[in-house]
C-alpha positions as CSV (number, residue, x, y, z in Angstrom):
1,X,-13.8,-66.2,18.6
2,X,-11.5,-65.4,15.8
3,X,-11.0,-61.6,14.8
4,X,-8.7,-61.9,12.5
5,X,-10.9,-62.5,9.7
6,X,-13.2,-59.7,10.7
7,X,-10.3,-57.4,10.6
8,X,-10.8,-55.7,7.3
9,X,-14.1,-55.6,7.9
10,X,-14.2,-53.3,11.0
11,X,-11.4,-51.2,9.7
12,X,-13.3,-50.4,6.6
13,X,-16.4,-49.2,9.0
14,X,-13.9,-47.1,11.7
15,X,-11.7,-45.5,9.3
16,X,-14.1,-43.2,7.7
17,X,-15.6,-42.2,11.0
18,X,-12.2,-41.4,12.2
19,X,-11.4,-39.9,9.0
20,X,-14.2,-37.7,9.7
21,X,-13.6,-36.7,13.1
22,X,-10.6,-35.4,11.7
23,X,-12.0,-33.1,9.5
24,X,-15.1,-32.2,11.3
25,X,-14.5,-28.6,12.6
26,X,-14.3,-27.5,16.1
27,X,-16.5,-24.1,17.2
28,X,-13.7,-22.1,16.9
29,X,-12.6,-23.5,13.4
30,X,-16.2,-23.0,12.7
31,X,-16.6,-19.4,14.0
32,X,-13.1,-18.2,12.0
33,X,-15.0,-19.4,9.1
34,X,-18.2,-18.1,9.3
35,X,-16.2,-14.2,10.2
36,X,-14.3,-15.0,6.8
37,X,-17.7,-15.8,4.8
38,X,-19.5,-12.5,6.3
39,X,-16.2,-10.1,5.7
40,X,-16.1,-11.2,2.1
41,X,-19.8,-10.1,1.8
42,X,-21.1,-13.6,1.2
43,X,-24.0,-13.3,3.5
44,X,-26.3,-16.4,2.8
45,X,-23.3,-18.9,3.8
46,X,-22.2,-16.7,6.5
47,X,-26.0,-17.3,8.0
48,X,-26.1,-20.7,7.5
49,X,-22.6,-21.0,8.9
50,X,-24.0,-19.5,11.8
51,X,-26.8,-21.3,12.3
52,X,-25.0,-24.2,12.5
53,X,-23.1,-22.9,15.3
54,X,-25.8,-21.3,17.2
55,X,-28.3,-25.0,16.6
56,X,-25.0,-26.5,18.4
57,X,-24.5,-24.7,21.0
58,X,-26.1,-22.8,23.6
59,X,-24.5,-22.7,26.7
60,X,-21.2,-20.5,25.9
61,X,-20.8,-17.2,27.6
62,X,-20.6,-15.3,24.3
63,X,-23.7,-17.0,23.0
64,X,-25.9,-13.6,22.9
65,X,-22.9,-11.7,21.2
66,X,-22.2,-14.6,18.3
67,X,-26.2,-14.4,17.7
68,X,-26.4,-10.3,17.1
69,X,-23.5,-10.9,15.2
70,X,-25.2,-13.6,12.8
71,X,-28.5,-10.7,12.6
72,X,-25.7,-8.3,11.1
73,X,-24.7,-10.5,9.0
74,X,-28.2,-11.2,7.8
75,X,-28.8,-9.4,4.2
76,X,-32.2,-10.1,4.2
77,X,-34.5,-9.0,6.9
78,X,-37.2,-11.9,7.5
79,X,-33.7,-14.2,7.7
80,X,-32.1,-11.2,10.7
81,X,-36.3,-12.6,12.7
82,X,-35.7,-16.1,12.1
83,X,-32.4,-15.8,13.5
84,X,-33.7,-14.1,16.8
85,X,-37.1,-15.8,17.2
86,X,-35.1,-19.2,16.8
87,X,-32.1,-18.9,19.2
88,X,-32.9,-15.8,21.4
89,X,-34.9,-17.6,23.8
90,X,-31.8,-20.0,24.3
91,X,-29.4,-17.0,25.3
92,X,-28.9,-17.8,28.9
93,X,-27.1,-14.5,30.3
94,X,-30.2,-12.0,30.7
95,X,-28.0,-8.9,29.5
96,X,-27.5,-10.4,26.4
97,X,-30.9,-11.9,26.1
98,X,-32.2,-8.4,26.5
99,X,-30.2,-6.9,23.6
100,X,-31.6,-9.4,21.3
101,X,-34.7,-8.9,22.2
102,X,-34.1,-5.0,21.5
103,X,-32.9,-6.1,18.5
104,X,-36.1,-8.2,17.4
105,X,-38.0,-5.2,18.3
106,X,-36.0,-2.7,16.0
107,X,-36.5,-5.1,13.4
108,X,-39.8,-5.9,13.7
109,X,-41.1,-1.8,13.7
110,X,-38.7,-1.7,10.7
111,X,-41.0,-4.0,8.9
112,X,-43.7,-2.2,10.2
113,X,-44.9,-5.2,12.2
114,X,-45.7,-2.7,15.0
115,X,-48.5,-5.3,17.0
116,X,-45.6,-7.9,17.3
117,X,-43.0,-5.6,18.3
118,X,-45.0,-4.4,21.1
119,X,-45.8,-7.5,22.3
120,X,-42.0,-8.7,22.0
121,X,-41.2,-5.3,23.9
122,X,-43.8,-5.6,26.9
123,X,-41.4,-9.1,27.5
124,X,-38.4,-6.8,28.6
125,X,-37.5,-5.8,32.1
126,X,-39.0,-1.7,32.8
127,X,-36.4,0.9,32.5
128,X,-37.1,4.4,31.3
129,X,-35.7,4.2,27.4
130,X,-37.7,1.1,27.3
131,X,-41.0,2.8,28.3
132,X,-39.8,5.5,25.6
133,X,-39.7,3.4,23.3
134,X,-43.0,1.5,24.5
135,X,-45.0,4.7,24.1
136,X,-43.6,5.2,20.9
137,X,-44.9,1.9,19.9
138,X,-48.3,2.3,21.6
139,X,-49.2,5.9,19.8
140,X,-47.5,4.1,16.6
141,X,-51.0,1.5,17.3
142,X,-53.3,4.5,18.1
143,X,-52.8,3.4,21.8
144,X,-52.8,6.7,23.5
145,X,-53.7,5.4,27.1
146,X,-51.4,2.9,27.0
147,X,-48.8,5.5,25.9
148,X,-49.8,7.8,28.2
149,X,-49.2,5.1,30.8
150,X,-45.9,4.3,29.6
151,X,-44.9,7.9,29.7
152,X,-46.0,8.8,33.4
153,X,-43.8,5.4,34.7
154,X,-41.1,7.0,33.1
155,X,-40.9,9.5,35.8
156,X,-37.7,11.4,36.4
157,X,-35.5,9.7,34.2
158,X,-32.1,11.5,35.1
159,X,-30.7,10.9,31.3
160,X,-31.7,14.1,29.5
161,X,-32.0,12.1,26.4
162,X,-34.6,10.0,27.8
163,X,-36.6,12.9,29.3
164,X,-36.9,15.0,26.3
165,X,-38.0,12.2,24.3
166,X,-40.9,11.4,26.9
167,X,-41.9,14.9,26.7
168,X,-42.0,15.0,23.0
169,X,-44.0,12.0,23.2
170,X,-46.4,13.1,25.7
171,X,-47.0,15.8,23.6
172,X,-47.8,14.1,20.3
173,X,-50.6,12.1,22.7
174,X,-51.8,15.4,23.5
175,X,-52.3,15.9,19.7
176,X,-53.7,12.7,19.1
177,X,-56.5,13.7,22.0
178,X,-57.2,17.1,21.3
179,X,-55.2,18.9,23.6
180,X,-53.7,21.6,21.3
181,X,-52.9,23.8,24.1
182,X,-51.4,21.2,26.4
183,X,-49.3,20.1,23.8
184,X,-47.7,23.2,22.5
185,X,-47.3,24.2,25.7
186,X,-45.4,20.7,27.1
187,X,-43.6,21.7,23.2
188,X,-42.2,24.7,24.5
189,X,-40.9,23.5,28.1
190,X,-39.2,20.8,26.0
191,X,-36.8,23.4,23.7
192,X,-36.6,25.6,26.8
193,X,-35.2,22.5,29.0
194,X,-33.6,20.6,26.6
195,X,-32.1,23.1,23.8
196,X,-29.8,20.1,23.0
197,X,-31.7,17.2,22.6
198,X,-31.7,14.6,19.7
199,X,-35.2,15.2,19.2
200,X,-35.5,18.9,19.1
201,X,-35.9,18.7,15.4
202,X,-39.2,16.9,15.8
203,X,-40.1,19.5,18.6
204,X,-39.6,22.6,16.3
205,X,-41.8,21.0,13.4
206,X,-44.5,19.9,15.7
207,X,-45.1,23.3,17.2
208,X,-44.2,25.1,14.0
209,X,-47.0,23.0,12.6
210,X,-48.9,23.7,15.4
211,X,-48.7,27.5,15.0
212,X,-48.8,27.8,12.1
213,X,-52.7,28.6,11.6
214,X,-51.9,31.4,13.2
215,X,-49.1,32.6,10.8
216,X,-46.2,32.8,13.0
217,X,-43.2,31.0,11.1
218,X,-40.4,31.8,13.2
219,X,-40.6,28.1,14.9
220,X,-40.2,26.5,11.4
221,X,-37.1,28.9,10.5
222,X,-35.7,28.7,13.3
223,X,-35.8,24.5,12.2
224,X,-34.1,25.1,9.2
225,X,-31.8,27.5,10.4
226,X,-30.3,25.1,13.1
227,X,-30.9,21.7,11.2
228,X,-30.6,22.5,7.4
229,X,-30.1,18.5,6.6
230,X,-32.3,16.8,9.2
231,X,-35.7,15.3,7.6
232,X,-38.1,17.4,9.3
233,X,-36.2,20.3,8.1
234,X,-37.1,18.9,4.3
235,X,-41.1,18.5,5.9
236,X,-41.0,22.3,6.7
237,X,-39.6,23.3,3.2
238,X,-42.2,21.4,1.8
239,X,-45.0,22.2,3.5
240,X,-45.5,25.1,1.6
241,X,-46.8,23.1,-0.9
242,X,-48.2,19.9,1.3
243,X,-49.2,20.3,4.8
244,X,-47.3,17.7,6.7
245,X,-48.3,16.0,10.4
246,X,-45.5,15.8,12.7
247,X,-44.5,11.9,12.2
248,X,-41.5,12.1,9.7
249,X,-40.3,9.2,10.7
250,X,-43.2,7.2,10.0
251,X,-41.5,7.0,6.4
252,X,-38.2,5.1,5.4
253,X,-35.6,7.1,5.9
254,X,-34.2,9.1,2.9
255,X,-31.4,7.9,0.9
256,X,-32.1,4.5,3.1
257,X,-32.4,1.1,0.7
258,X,-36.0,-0.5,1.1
259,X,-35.3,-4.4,2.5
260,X,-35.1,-7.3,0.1
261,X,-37.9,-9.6,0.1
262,X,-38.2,-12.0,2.5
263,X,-38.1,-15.3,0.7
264,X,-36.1,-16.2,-2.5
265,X,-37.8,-15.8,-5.6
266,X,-40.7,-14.4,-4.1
267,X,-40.2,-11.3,-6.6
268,X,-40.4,-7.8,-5.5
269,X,-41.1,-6.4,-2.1
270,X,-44.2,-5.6,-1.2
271,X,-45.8,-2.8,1.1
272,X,-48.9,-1.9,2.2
273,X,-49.8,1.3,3.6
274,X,-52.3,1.5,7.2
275,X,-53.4,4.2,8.5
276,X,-54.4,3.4,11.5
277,X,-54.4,0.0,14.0
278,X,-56.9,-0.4,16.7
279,X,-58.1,-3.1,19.6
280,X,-61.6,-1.2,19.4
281,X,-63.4,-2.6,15.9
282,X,-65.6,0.8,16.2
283,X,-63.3,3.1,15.8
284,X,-61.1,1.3,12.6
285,X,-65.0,1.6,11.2
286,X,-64.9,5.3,11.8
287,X,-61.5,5.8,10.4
288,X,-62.3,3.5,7.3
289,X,-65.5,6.3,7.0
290,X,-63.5,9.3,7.3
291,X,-60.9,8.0,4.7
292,X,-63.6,7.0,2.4
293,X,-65.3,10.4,2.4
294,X,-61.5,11.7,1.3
295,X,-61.3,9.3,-1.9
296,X,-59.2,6.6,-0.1
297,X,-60.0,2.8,-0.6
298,X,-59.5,2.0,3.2
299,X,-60.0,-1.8,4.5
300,X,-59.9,-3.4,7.6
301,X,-57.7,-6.8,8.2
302,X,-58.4,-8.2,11.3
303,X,-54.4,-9.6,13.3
304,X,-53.8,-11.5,16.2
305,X,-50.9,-11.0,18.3
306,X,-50.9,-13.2,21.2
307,X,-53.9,-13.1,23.5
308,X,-54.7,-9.7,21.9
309,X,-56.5,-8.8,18.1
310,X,-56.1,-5.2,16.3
311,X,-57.8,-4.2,13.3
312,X,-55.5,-2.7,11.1
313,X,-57.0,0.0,8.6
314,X,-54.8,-0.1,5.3
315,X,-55.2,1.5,2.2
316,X,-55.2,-0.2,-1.6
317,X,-53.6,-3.0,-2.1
318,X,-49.5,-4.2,-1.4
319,X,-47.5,-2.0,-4.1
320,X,-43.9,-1.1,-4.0
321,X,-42.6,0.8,-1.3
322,X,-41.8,3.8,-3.5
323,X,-45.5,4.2,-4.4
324,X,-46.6,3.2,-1.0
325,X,-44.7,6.3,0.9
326,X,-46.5,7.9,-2.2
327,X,-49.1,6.8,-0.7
328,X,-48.1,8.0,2.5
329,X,-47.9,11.5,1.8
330,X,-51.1,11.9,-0.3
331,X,-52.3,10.8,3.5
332,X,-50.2,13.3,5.0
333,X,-51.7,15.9,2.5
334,X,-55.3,15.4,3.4
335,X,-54.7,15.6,6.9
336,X,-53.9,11.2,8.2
337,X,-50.9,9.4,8.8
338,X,-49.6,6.6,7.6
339,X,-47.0,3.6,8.1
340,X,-45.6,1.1,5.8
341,X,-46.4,-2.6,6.4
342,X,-43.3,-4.7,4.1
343,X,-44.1,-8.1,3.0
């Protein structure tokens, strides 16, 4: 056979592929890159970048660590959940899996997508934050067994942190249940034991809102007088005016910018407002009652997460998350809570 005359031929077929294999770049090349696009603030090539890294790979070491850095480099939020529910499952050391599964959870109860982030949360390993944070999903839901649950596993937690938070909690499920006494009482062992604690804010304006029926106000100065800039020292000042529950970080925090939308072009975000979720349909028909007899146009929508379905009790229709935590504390005022759902 002569290959002579087939020469040109085959060269003209290999050179581009070699050409290209050249130029194609290598992880590395491809990582330096995508760190250039996301310091220079161009987030949208900086994901796609990284999805093209994470789609190739998937059995390096820092695989976990390159994927919570492509979420922070996410500017919108639904792109951060694509990110996570696409690749976490492929993150082969179980530390790392973990933390992005913390982080899909964060995310998630920052959309207000409380259902899901419980059911992503119930997937991690037990340890006592974890449960924390469980319970705090589960009395997010209405859930107050389940968070009750959560709370007694937590048993002696050793972190002081951890402890006071679980306390705190237990006591907001003895609010939720009609337990006044219990929970002022668990209230006050909480700022006796732990004076320090991140969430003794949260402790002084639930039991200054607790007593304060009975007129004693030194609980709610004592709040301002020790936390002047924290947000339930705003709640108390206002309160004059609105009564507040004890939930202040049910809303966005202040100063904080609402998430873009979710999909290009989609226009503005979005929110609705719910007031309550439940697994019993019963009792989102007694809450859509009580709101009712207060003026409120309450709904149920019916969502399945998993195995499990929750009727979700929102008010109005989707607005804009400025008139939503409106919304929110018009709740507050006549004596509900509330939680934004973004869209």
């Amino acid at each position: 056979m002569r290959l002579a005359p087939c020469l040109p031929l085959l060269l003209g077929l290999l050179l581009p592929a070699l050409q290209w294999a050249q130029e194609a770049e290598t992880p590395e090349q491809l990582l330096r890159r995508t760190a250039e696009l996301a310091a220079g603030g161009d987030g949208e090539a900086a994901v796609a970048a990284y999805r093209e890294w994470l789609q190739a790979g998937g059995e390096e070491a820092g695989y976990g660590e390159v994927l919570l850095r492509a979420v922070g480099a996410a500017t919108e939020l639904a792109d951060a959940l694509r990110l996570l529910a696409d690749f976490a499952p492929r993150v082969r050391d179980p530390a790392a899996r973990d933390a992005c599964v913390e982080r899909q959870v964060e995310l998630l109860r920052l959309a207000g997508r409380i259902e899901e982030a419980l059911g992503v949360q119930l997937n991690l390993p037990e340890t006592p934050g974890r449960l924390v944070e469980r319970a705090t999903l589960c009395l997010e839901l209405g859930l107050t067994d389940e968070a009750q649950e959560a709370l007694r596993r937590v048993g002696d937690a050793g972190d002081a942190e951890t402890a006071a938070a679980a306390q705190y909690l237990l006591a907001m499920v003895y609010l939720a249940t009609d337990r006044a006494g219990t929970a002022e009482a668990t209230l006050r062992s909480l700022l006796e034991r732990y004076p320090d604690a991140r969430v003794v804010p949260a402790a002084l304006l639930a039991l200054g809102e607790a007593l304060r029926g009975r007129g004693e106000a030194q609980v709610l100065g004592e709040l301002k007088a020790r936390f002047p800039a924290s947000p339930e020292a705003a709640l108390a000042e206002a309160a004059a005016k609105v009564r507040y529950a004890a939930a202040p970080l049910r809303l966005l925090p202040p100063g904080a910018p609402a998430p873009k939308a979710q999909v290009p072009d989609a226009g503005p975000l979005k929110a609705l407002v719910q007031a309550g979720s439940f697994r019993d349909p019963e009792n989102a028909q007694y809450l859509v009652r009580d709101l009712s007899a207060r003026g409120f146009e309450a709904r149920i929508l019916e969502k399945a997460v998993g195995e499990a379905r929750y009727y979700r009790v929102v008010i109005g229709l989707a607005q804009s998350p400025e008139k939503a935590q409106g919304l929110i504390l018009r709740l507050k005022d006549a004596g509900f809570e509330g939680v934004l759902l973004l869209e």
